[in-house]
C-alpha positions in Angstrom: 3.0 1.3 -9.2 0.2 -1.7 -8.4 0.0 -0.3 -4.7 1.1 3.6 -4.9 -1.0 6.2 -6.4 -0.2 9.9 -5.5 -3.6 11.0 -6.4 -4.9 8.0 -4.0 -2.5 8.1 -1.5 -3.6 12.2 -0.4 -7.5 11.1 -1.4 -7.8 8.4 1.5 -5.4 9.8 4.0 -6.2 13.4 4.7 -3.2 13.6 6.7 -1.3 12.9 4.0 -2.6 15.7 1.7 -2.5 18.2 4.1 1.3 17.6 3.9 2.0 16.6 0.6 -0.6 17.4 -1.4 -1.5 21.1 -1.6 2.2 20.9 -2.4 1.6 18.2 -5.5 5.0 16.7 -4.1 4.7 13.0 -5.3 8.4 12.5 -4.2 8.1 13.5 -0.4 4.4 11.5 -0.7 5.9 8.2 -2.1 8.9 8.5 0.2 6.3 8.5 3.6 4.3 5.9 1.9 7.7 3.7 1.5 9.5 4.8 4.7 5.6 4.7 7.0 2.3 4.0 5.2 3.5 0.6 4.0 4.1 -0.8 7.7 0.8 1.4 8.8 -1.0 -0.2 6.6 -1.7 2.9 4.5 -4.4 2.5 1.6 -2.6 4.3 -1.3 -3.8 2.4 -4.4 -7.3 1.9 -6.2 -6.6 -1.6 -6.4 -4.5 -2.8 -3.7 -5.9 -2.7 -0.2 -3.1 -4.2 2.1 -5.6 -5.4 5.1 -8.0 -7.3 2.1 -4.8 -9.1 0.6 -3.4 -10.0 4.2 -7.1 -11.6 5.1 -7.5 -13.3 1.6 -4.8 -15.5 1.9 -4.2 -17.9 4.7 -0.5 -18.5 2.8 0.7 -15.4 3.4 -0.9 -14.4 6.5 1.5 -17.9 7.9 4.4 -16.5 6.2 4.1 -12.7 6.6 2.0 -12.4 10.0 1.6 -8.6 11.0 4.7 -7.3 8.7 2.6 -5.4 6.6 5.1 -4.2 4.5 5.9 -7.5 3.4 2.5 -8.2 2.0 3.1 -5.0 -0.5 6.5 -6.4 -1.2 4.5 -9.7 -2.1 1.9 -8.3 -4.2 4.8 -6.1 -6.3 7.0 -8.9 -6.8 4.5 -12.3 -6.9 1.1 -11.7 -5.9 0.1 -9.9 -9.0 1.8 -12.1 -11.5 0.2 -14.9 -9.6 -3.3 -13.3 -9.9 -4.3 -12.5 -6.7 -6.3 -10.1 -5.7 -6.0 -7.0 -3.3 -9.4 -5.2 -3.3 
């Protein structure tokens, strides 16, 4: 995925890993990522920091505001394609 990583998602949350990755269970990892760290803002990808992509771009901060989530939806579905940037 352009904003999931497992390996990411346990290095920069330690919370994470302490759950899901002594474990290696990528499933229940992505699953919190999808179902919490999206609207928590949750750094899970080399590339795509959710916070830096919000502050780029004054377009999407109008559209999306504080949703967080929706600025990962973005990036998956347009921002990417579109070249923009997330880190």
């Amino acid at each position: 995925s352009d904003v999931y990583d497992f390996e990411s998602y346990t290095r920069y949350n330690s919370d994470i890993a302490s759950v899901y990755g002594s474990k290696m269970d990528d499933s229940g990892a992505l699953n919190h990522f999808i179902s919490f760290g999206m609207s928590e803002g949750r750094h899970a990808h080399p590339s795509f920091n959710v916070h830096t992509y919000k502050n780029r771009y004054a377009d999407l901060q109008k559209a999306f505001g504080n949703n967080l989530k929706a600025y990962y939806s973005h990036y998956i579905n347009y921002g990417k394609a579109e070249n923009r940037t997330a880190n």
